[in-house]
C-alpha positions in Angstrom: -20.8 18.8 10.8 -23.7 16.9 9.2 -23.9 14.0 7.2 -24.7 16.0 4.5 -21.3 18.1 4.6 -19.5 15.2 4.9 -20.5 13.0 2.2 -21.7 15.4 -0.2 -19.2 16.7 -2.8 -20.2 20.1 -4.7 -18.9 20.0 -8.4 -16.7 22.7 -7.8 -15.4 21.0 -5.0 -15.2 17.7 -7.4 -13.3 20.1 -9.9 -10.3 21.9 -7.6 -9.8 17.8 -6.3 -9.1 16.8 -9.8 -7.4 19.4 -10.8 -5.1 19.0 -7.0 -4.7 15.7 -8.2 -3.0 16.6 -11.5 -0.8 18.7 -9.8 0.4 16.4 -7.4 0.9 13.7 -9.8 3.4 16.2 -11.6 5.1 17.8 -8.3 6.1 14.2 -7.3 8.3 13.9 -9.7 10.1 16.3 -8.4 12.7 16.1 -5.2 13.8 19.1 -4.6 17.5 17.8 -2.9 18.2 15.6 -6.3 19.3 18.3 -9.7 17.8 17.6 -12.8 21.2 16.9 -14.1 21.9 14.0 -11.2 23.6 10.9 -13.2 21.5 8.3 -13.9 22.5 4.7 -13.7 22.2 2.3 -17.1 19.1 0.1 -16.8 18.9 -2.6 -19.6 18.8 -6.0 -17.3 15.6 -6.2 -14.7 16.0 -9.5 -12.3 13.5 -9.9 -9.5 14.0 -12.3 -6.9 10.5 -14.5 -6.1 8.6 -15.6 -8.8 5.0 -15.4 -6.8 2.2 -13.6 -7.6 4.5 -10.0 -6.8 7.5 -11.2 -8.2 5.2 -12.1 -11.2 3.4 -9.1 -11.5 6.8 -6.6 -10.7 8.7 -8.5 -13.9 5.5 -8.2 -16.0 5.9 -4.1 -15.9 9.6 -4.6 -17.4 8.9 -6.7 -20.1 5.8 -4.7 -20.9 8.3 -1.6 -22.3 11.2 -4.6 -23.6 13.6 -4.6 -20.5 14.7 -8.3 -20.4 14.0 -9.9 -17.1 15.5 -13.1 -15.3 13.7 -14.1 -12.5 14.5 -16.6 -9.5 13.4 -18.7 -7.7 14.5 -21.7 -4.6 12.4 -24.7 -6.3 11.6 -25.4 -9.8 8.1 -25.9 -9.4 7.5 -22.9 -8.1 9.5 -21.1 -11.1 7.1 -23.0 -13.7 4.2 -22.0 -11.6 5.4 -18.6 -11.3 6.4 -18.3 -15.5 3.2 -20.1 -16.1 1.2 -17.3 -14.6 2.9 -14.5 -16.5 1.9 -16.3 -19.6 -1.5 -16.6 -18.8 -2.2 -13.3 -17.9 -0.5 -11.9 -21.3 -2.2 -14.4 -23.1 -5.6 -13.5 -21.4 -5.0 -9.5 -22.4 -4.0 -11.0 -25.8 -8.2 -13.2 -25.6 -9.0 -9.3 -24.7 -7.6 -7.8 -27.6 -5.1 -5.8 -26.2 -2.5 -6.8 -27.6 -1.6 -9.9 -30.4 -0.1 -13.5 -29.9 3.0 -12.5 -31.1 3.3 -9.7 -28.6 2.8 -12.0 -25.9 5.5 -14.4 -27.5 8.0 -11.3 -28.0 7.2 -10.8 -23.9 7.9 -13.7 -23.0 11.1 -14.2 -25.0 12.3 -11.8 -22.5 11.8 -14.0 -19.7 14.6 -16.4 -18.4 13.8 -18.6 -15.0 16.6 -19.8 -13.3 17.4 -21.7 -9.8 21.0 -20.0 -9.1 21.4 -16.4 -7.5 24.6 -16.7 -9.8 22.3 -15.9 -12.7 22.0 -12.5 -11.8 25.3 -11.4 -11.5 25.0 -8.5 -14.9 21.7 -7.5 -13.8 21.9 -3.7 -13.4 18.6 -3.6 -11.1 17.7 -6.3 -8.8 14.5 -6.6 -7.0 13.5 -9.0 -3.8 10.1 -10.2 -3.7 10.5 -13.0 -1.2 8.5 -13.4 2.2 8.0 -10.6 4.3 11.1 -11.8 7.2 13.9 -9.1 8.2 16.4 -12.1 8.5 15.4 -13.7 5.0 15.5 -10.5 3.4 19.1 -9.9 4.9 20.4 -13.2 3.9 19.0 -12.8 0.7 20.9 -9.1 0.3 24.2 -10.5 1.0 24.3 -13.0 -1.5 23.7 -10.5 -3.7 26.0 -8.2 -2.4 28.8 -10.7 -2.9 27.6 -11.5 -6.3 26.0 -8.6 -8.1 28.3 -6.4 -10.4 29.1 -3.0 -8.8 27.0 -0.1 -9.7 23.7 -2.2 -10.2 20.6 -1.2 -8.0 19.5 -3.2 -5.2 15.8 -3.0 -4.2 13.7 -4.4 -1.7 10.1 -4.4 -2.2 8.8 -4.7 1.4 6.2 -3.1 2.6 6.8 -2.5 6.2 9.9 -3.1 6.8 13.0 -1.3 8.1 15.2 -0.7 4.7 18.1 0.8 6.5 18.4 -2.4 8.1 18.2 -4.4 5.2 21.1 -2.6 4.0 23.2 -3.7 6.8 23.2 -6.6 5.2 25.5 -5.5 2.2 29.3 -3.5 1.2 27.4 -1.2 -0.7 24.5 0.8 1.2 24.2 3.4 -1.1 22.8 1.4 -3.7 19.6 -0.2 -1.9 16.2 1.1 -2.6 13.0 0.1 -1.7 10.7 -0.1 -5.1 7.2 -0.5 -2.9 5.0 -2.1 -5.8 0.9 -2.5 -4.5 -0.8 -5.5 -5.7 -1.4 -6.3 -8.4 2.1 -5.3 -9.3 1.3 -5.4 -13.2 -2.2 -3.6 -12.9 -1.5 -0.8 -9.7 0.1 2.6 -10.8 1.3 3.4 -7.3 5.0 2.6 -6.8 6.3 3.8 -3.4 10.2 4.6 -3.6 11.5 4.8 -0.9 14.4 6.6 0.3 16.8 5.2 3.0 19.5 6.7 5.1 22.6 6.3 2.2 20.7 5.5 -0.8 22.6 7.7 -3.8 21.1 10.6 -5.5 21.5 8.8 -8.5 20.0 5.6 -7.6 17.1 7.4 -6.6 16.7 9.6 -9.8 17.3 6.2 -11.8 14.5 5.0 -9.6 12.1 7.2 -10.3 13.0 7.8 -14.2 11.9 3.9 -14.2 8.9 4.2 -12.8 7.9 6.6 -15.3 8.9 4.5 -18.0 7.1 1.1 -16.6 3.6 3.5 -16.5 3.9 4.2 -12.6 3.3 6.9 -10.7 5.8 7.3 -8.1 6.1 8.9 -4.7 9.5 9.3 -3.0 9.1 8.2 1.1 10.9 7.7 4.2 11.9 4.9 6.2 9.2 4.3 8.6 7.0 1.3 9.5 4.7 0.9 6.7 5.8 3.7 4.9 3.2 5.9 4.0 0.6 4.4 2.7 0.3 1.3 4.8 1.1 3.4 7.8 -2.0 5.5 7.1 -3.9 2.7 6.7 -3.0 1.0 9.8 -4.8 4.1 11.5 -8.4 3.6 9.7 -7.8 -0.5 10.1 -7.4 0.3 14.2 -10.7 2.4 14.5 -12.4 0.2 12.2 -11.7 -3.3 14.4 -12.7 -0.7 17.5 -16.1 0.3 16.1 -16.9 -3.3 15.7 -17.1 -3.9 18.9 -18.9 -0.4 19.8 -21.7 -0.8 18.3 -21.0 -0.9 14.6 -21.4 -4.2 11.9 -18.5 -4.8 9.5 -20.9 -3.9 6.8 -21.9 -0.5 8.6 -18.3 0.4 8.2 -18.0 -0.4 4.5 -21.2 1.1 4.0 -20.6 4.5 5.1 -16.3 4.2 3.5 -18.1 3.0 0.0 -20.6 6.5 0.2 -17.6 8.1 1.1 -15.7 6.7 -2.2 -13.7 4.4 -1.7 -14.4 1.1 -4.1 -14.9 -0.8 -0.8 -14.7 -0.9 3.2 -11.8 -2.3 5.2 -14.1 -5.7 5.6 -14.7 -6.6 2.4 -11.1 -5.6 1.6 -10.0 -8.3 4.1 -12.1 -10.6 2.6 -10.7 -10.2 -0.5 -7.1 -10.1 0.5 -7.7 -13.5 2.6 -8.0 -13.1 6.5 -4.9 -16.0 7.2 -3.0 -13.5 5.6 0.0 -13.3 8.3 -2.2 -15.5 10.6 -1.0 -18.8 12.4 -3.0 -21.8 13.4 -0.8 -23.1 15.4 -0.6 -19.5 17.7 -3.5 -18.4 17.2 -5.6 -18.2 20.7 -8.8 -16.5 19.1 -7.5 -12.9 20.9 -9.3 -10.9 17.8 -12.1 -11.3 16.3 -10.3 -12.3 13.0 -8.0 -15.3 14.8 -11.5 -16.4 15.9 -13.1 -16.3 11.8 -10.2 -17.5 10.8 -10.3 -20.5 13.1 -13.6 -21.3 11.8 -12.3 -21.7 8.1 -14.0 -18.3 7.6 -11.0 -16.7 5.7 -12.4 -15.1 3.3 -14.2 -14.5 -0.2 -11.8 -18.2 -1.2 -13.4 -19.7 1.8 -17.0 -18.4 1.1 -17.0 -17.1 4.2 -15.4 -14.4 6.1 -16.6 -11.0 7.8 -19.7 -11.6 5.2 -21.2 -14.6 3.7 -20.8 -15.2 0.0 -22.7 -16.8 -2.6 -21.2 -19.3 -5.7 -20.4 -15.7 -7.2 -18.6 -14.3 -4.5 -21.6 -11.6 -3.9 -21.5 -10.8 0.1 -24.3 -10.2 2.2 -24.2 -9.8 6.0 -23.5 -12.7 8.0 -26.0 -13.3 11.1 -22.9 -15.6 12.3 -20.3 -12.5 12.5 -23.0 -10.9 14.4 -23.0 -13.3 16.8 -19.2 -13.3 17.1 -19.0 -9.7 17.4 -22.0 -9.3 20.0 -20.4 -12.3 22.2 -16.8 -11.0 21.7 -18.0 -7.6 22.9 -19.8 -9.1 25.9 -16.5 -10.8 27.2 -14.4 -7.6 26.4 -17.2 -6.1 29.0 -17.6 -3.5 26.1 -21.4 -1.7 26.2 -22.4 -0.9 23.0 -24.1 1.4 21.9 -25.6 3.2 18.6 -22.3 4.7 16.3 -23.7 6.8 13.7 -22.4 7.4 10.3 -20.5 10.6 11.0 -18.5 9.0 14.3 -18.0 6.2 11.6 -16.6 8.2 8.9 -14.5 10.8 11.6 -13.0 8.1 13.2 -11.6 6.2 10.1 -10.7 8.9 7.9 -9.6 12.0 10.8 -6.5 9.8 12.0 -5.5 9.3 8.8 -5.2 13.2 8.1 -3.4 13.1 11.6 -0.7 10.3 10.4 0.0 12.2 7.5 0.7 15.6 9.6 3.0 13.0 11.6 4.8 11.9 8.3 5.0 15.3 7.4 6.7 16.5 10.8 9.1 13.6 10.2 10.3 14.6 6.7 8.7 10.8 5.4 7.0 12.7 2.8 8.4 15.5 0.8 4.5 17.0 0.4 1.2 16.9 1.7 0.6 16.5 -2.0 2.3 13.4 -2.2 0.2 11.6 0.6 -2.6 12.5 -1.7 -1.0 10.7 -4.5 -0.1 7.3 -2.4 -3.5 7.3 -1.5 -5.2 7.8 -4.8 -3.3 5.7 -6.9 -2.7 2.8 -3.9 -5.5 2.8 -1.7 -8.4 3.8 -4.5 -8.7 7.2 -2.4 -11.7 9.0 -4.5 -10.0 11.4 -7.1 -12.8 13.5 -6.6 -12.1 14.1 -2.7 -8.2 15.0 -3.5 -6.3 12.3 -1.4 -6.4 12.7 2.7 -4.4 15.9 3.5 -6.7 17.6 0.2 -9.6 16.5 2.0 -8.3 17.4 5.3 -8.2 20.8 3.8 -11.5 20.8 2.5 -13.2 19.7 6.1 -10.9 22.4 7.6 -8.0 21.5 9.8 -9.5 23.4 12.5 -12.4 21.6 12.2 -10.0 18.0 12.7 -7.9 19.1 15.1 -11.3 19.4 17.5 -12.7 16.0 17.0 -9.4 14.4 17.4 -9.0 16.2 20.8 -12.6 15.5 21.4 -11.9 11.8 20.7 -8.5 11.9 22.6 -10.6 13.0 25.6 -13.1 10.2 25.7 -11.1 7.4 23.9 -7.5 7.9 24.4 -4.0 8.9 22.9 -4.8 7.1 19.9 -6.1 10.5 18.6 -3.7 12.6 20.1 -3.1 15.7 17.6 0.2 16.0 15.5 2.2 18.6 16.3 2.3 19.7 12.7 -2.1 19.9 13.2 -1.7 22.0 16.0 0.8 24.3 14.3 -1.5 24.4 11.4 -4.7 25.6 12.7 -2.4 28.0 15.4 -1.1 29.8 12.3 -4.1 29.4 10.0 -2.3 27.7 7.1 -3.4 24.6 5.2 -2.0 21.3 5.0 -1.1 21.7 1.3 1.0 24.8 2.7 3.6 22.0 3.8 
């Protein structure tokens, strides 16, 4: 394929994405093992667990529509801080017009802070938004479990992590949930749901009737490691750190990703997000080429300095230091590099990601192919216009995938061995939106 028919998007093609996109939005809604007559459990008390910028931001979509909302917290600092913030950001969209003063107060008066688990003992959904740790999200479940009236939702918002183990951790499996909200929690319309082994059939209808009514879109998923969204991602964050030290710059990746769509590359994402995000000083050994930015206080847009330099307005421009990095990394890896061009770029970052979703697919993680598209549209800023991954995968032609990833397989590994499901696909001329 050339350049051309990768990038380029005809407006008919522009058209049948949108209107795919519609259509998936609607079908999500619908799970085709839960009647539209399932129970629903009464919702009128929110509590969220963690009062951090996604604690925050989840208990900002409750009060939005007038559900009251305690929130909790270990230290009281950190509750003011966290209360603090959630006033400033309604008062900022009041400075904006949005909405008036009084609004904002009437929000607010919603809000109780408290230092005691006790305090949550009437909620009738509960969600944890503490630190990413399996043994601190159990510990923090059984409290709850011994304290929380019965027939209240418990939900976890992780985003990696093993829910079914989580719900070890309580008397009452069948009512944890994971309520996957993307950051920022009050802004994103993506909320992953996501289903484990005993979660009820009504707490997940109650689930995702309440993510309609807090403005989400929602997209029931499997228990897998990252889900689906983040576990797609992890494929295009692998080839990405691989191309570096190919023969690629960070900014030739976001480069060709930004013309593809998406509103930036995986670089100047990780800029933004902070690159000590999950990183250790005291561990780190420089093994990456992030552990070795990171050790030179280059963490980031916050630092003004990451993968890219950045000026007193946070604009980036390519950093002659990284290039330096990278070239010297490469040379000790033994790696020869050579010229990538933006095809190999784009193929590699986006064709595993079609293949990952044909995995998720074959595992019953994701009800639809449709749904994939909607996780990545409304989560990962997937271009509307391009359908979501498995759409696009359809547009390219699976055919067309399945040979580059066995081409790629050949001369780079099993990180591109084919799904099963691709290989079935293009053996019985169907489409990925056929599943």
């Amino acid at each position: 394929m050339s350049t051309f028919d990768l990038f380029h998007v005809s407006d008919d093609e522009r058209a049948r994405a949108a209107a795919h996109a519609r259509m998936a939005a609607a079908q999500a809604a619908h799970i085709p093992d839960i009647p539209a007559d399932t129970p629903l459990r009464p919702v009128q008390r929110v509590a969220v667990i963690g009062a951090g910028t996604m604690g925050g931001g989840i208990a900002m979509n409750f009060l939005n529509v007038g559900l009251p909302v305690t929130i909790v917290e270990t230290k009281q600092e950190a509750l003011d801080r966290g209360i603090a913030t959630i006033r400033k950001n309604y008062e900022n969209s009041a400075k904006k017009g949005r909405f008036s003063m009084e609004e904002v107060e009437k929000r607010m008066g919603l809000l109780k802070g408290s230092l005691e688990m006790e305090a949550l003992a009437d909620s009738d959904l509960v969600i944890e938004a503490v630190f990413e740790n399996m043994d601190v999200k159990k510990q923090v479940f059984s409290k709850l479990d011994a304290i929380v009236k019965q027939g209240a939702i418990l939900a976890t918002n992780t985003s990696a992590l093993n829910i079914d183990e989580i719900a070890t951790a309580v008397k009452r499996p069948e009512a944890v949930i994971g309520l996957h909200f993307f950051s920022p929690a009050n802004v994103m319309r993506l909320l992953e749901v996501v289903r484990a082994d005993k979660t009820s059939k009504p707490v997940i209808a109650t689930s995702m009737q309440l993510a309609k009514k807090i403005g989400k879109i929602a997209a029931l998923v499997g228990v897998c490691p990252g889900f689906v969204g983040n576990r797609i991602l992890a494929q295009r964050q692998r080839e990405a750190q691989k191309l570096i030290l190919e023969g690629a710059m960070p900014w030739d990746v976001d480069r060709v990703l930004y013309d593809f769509g998406l509103p930036m590359g995986p670089f100047a994402m990780s800029d933004l997000a902070g690159l000590d995000i999950g990183w250790s000083k005291e561990k780190s050994q420089g093994a990456t080429i992030r552990d070795v930015l990171c050790e030179m206080d280059r963490r980031g847009q916050k630092t003004g300095a990451g993968f890219y330099d950045y000026d007193e307005n946070r604009n980036a421009k390519p950093s002659p230091v990284v290039e330096k990095i990278i070239l010297d990394f490469a040379q000790k890896k033994g790696i020869n590099r050579r010229k990538i061009s933006d095809d190999e770029i784009l193929e590699r970052c986006i064709y595993p990601m079609i293949n990952e979703g044909a995995k998720i697919l074959e595992e019953g993680k994701a009800i639809r192919a449709s749904d994939i598209d909607i996780v990545w549209i409304n989560g990962y800023g997937f271009p509307v216009y391009r359908g979501g991954p498995m759409f696009y995968g359809d547009t390219v032609g699976a055919d067309k995938v399945l040979a580059k990833m066995k081409e790629f397989q050949a001369t780079m590994g099993d990180d591109f061995k084919p799904a099963a499901l691709l290989e079935k696909i293009v053996a019985e001329g169907k489409k990925f939106s056929d599943f």
